[in-house]
C-alpha positions in Angstrom: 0.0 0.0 0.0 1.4 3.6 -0.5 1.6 5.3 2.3 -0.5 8.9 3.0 -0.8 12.0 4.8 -2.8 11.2 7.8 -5.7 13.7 6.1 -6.8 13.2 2.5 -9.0 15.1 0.3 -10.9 13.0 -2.9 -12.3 15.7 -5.2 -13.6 16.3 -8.6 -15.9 13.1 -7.9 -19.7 11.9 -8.4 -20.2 10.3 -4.8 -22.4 7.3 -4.5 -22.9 6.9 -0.7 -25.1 3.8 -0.8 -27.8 5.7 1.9 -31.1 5.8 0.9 -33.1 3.5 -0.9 -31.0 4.0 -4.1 -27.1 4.9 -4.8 -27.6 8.3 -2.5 -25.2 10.5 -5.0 -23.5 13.2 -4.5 -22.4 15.5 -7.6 -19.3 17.8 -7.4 -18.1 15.5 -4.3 -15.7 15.8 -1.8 -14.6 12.9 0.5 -12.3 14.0 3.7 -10.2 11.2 5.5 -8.3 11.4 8.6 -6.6 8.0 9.5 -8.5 5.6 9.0 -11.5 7.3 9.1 -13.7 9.1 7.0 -14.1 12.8 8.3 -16.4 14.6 5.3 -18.5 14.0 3.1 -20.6 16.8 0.8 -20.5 19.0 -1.9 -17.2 21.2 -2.9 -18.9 23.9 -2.4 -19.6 23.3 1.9 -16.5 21.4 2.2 -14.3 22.8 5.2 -11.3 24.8 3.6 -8.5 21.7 3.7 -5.1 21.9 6.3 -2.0 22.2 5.0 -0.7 19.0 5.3 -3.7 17.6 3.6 -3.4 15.6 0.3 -5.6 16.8 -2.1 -6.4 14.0 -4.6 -7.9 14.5 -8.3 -10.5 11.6 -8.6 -10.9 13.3 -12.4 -14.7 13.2 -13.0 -15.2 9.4 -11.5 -17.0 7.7 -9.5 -16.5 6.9 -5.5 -18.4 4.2 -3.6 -18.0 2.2 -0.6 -15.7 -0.3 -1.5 -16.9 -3.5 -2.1 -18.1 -6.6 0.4 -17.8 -9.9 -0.9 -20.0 -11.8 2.1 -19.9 -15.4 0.9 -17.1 -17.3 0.0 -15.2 -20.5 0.5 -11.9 -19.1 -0.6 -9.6 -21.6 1.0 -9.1 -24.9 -0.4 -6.6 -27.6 -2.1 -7.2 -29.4 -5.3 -9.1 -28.8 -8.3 -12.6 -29.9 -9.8 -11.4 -29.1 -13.3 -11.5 -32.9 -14.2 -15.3 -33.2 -12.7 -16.5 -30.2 -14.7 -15.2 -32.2 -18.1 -16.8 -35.1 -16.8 -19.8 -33.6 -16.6 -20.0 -32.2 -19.9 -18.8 -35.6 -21.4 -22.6 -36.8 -20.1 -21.3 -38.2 -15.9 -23.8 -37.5 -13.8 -23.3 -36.3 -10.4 -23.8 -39.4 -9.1 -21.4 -41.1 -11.0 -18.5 -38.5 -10.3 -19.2 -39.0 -6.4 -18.7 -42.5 -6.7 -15.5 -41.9 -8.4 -14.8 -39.8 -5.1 -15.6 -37.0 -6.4 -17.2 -34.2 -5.5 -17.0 -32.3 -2.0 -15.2 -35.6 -0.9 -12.5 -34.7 -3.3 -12.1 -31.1 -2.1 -12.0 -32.5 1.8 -8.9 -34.9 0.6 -6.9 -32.0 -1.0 -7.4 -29.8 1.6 -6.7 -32.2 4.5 -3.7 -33.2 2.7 -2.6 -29.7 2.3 0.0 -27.7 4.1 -1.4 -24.2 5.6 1.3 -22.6 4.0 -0.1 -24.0 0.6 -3.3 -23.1 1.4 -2.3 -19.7 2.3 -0.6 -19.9 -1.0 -3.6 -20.5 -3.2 -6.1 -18.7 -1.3 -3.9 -15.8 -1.6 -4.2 -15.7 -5.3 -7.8 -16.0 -4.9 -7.9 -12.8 -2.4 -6.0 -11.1 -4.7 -8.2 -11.2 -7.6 -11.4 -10.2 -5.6 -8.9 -7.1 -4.4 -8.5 -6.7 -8.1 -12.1 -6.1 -8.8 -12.6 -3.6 -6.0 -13.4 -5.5 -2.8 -11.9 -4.5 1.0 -14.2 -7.1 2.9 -14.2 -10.3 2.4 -16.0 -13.4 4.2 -14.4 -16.9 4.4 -16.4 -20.2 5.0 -14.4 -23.3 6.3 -16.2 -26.6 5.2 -13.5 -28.8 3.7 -12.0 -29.8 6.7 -14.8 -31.4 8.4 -12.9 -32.1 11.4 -11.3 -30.8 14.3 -8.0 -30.8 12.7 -8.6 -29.3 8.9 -11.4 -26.9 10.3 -9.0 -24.8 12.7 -6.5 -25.0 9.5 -8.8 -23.5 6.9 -10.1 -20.6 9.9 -6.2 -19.9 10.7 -5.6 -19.3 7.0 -8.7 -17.1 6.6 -7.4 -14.9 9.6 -3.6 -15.1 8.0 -5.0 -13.6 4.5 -5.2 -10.0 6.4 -2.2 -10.2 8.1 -0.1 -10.9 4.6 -3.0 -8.7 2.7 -4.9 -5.1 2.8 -7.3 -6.7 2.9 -10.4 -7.2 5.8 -11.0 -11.0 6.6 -14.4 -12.5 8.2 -14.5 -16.1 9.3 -17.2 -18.0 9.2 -17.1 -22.3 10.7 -19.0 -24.3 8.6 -18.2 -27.7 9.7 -21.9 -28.7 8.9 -20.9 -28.4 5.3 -21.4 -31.8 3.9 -20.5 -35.6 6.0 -17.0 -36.5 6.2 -16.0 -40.4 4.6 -15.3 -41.3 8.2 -19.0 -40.3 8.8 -20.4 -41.8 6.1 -24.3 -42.4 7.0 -24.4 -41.1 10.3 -24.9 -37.9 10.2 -26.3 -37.0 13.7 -23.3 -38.2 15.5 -21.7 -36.2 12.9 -23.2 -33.3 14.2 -22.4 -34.4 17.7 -19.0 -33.7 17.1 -19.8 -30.1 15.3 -21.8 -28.9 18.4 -19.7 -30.8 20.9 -15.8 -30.4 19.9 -15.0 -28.4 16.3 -17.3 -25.3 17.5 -16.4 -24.7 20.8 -12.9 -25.2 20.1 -12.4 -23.0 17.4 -14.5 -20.3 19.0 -12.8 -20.5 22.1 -9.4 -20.2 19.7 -11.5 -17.0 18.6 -11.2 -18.0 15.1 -14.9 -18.0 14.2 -17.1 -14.4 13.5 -19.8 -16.4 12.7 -21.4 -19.8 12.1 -23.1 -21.2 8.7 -24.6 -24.9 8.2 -25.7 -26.4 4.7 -30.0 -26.9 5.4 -30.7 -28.9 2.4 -31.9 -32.5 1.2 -28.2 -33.4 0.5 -27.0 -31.6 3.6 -28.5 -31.6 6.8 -32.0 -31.8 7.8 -33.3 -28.8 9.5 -33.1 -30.7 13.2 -29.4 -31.6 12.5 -29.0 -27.6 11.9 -31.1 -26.1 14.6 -28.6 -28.0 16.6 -25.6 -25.9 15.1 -27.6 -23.0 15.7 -28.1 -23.6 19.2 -24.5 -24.6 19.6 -24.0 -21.5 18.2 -26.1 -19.3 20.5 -24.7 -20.9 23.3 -21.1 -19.6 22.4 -22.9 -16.2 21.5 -22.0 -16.5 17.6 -24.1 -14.9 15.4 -25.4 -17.3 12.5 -25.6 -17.6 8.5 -27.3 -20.3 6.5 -27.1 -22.1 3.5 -30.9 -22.8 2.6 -33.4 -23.1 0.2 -31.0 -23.8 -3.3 -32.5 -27.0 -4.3 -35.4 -27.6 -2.3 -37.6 -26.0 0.3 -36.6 -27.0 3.7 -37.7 -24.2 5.2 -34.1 -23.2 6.7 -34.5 -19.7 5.8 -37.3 -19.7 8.6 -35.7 -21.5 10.6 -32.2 -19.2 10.3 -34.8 -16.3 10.9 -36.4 -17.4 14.4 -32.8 -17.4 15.4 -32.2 -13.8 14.2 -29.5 -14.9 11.4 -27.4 -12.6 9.8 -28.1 -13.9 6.4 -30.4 -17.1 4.1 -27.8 -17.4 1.3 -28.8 -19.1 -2.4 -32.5 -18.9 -1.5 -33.8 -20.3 -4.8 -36.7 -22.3 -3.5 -37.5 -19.9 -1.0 -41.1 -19.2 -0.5 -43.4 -16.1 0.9 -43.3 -17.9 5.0 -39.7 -17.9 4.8 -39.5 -14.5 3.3 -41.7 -12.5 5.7 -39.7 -14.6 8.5 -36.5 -13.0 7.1 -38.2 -9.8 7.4 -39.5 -10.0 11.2 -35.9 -11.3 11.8 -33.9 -8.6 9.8 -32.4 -11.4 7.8 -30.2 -10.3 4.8 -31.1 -12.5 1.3 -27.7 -13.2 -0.4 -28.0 -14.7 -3.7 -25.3 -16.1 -5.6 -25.9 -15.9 -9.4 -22.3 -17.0 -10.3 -23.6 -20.7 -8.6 -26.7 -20.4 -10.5 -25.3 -19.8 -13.6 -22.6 -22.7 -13.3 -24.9 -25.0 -12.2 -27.4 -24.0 -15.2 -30.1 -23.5 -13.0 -33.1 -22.6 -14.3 -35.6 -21.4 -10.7 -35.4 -17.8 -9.7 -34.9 -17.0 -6.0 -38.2 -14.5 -5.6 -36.5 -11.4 -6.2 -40.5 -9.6 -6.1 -41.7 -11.3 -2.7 -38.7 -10.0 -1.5 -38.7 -6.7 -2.8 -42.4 -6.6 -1.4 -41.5 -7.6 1.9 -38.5 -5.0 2.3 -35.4 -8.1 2.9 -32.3 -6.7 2.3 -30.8 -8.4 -0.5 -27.0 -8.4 -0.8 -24.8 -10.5 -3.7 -21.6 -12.9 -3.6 -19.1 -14.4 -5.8 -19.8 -18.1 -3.7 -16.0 -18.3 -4.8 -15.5 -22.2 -4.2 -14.3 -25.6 -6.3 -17.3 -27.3 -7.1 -20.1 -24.6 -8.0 -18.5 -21.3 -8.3 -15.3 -21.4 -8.9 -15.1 -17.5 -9.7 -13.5 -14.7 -8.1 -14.3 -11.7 -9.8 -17.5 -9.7 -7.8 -17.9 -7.1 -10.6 -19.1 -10.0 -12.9 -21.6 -11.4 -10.0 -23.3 -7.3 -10.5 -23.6 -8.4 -14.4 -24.9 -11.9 -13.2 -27.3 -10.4 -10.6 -28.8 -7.6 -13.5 -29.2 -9.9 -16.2 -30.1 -13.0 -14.9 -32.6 -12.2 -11.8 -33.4 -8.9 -13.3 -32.0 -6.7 -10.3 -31.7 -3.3 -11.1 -28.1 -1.3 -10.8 -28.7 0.2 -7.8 -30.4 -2.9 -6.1 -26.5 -4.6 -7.6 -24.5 -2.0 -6.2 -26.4 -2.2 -2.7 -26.1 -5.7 -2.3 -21.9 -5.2 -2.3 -21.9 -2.5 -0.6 -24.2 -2.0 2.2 -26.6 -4.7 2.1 -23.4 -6.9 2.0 -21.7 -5.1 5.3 -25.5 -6.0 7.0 -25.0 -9.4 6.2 -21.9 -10.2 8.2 -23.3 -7.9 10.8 -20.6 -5.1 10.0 -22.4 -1.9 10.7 -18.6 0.8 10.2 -18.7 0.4 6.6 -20.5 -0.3 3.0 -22.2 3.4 3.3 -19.8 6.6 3.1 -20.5 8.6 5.6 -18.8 10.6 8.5 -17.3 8.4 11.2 -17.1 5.2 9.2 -14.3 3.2 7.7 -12.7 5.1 4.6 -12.8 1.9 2.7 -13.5 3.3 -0.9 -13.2 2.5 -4.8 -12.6 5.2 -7.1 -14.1 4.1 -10.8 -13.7 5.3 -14.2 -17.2 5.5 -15.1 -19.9 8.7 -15.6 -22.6 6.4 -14.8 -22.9 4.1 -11.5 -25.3 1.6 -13.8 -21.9 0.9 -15.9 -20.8 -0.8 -13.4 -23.7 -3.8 -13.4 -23.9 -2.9 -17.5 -20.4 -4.0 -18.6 -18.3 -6.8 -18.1 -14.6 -7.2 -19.1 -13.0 -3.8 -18.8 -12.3 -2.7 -15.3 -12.9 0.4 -14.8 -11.5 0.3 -10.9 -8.8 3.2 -11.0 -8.1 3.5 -7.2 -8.9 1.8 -3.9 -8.7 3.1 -0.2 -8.5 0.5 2.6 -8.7 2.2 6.0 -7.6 5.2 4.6 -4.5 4.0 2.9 -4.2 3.5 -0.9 -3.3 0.1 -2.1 
């Protein structure tokens, strides 16, 4: 990162504070830091004349938002699913490939076989390239560990990615990802250990910010997860869940009578679960990168929950099997043409929406007081940034303050 004057000045900018109910601009902008903190925001016009030792920065006509919250991912594993994808396009059915030992079993084996400094390694790059399309927050799942062991390994390599990176790291344990091999049909004494040994562990460690279980009808049935949740209430962890992709288990209302953060995928979601997430203040993250990979072809209810008022923030789902991209600009593309979300409904849910779904309440708005963790873009128009894909128009990022 290059270092700065402990007070900055942005001018010459359109400012797109993400308050409001749309992209709250700001023409003729100025944006203030001190530190790490942003100290004002307005027009050039009211702007407090600037101190000496201020840097006064050009941001030459673009535009300035939040920077950008990535809230789901599983960025750190081993191995690739490369050869599965092939297989799957040469007519193997799921089925067949998880026979092979394929599938998440295949990911588990590379990543328990794995060094952490190879994991660091590759989830690393992965960071990087999210950085690269504008994004200061990211959120981690475990889930390829699956025990004690592998779990603590994936959470300590999540937490190592901001100490090597300028880059802000949240963890989230989600050991009830899928049933190890050495668990093979015995899933509740699976989830014995989860709510007996690999959460209170690792939270005692204080590696987990959160805690996420797959609700689903090749996951875990939505006793087997109320069980994580109460684990997780007992250790005073907030929650996140993966629910309603390819069925309706009802895990969305289920997250929601235990006041979870987010329902992520939310496909199969129907109108109960939705006004549930609204009584709770439950974010909706969708992940169009997964539906698109996966060729799915059912809408999450993007009107019910525009009706009801859910927040609804967007995700890469950066991970081997059904979203292996790392690029959030392209998931704003995704989340405009495929579900029909409008730009500013795109730009919310990576911005704000996104910093309410991992509970982070000092940034993804620009306003006085909070975090100056900002992107600068080459664009006139904040709908270019859902409209094109390809050309990045990112021309400078802040991350508490500092330009990286």
């Amino acid at each position: 990162m290059q270092a700065a004057s402990s007070s900055q000045r942005i001018e010459n900018i359109t400012l797109a504070t993400m308050q409001g109910n749309g992209y709250g601009l700001i023409e003729n902008a100025v944006v203030d830091i001190h530190g790490d903190t942003i100290a004002y925001v307005g027009t050039s016009q009211d702007a407090p004349a600037p101190s000496a030792d201020m840097q006064v920065i050009d941001g030459k006509g673009g535009l300035l938002t939040p920077g950008l919250i990535d809230c789901h991912t599983h960025l750190v594993w081993a191995g690739s699913r490369a050869n599965e994808f092939a297989a799957r396009l040469h007519g193997a059915s799921y089925q067949e490939i998880a026979e092979q030992g394929g599938g998440i079993a295949a990911t588990v084996k590379a990543t328990r076989e794995a060094s952490e400094s190879e994991l660091l390694r590759l989830a690393k790059s992965r960071a990087e390239a999210l950085m690269a399309s504008g994004v200061t927050t990211v959120e981690i799942k475990s889930g390829y560990g699956l025990d004690l062991a592998n779990e603590r390994k994936q959470l300590t390599v999540a937490r190592q990615l901001q100490e090597v990176l300028p880059l802000a790291v949240q963890t989230t344990l989600l050991a009830a990802h899928a049933v190890p091999p050495e668990f093979k049909g015995q899933p509740d004494a699976y989830i014995d250990v989860v709510v007996k040994e690999i959460l209170p562990k690792l939270a005692a460690a204080g590696l987990v910010d959160a805690v996420d279980a797959f609700c689903e009808n090749i996951g875990f049935s939505p006793a087997q997860t109320e069980r994580v949740f109460q684990a997780a209430k007992q250790h005073k962890l907030p929650i996140k869940l993966h629910a309603e992709q390819l069925s309706n288990q009802n895990g969305s209302a289920l997250a929601a009578k235990y006041q979870a953060l987010s329902s992520d995928h939310l496909e199969h979601l129907d109108e109960a679960g939705v006004q549930a997430m609204r009584e709770a203040g439950t974010v909706a993250v969708l992940l169009p990168g997964a539906f698109y990979f996966l060729r799915e072809t059912k809408l999450p209810p993007i009107s019910l929950l525009r009706d009801y008022g859910v927040p609804i923030a967007i995700a890469t789902d950066a991970n081997p099997g059904s979203a292996p991209i790392h690029n959030l600009q392209l998931m704003l593309q995704m989340a405009a043409t495929f579900f029909r979300m409008t730009p500013e409904e795109c730009l919310r849910g990576v911005t704000c929406n996104a910093a309410q779904a991992l509970g982070l309440t000092d940034r993804g708005i620009i306003a006085e007081g909070k975090r100056a963790d900002l992107a600068l873009w080459n664009v006139q128009d904040a709908a270019e940034l859902s409209y094109q894909f390809g050309v990045n128009p990112l021309q400078q990022v802040w991350f508490q303050g500092l330009r990286r």
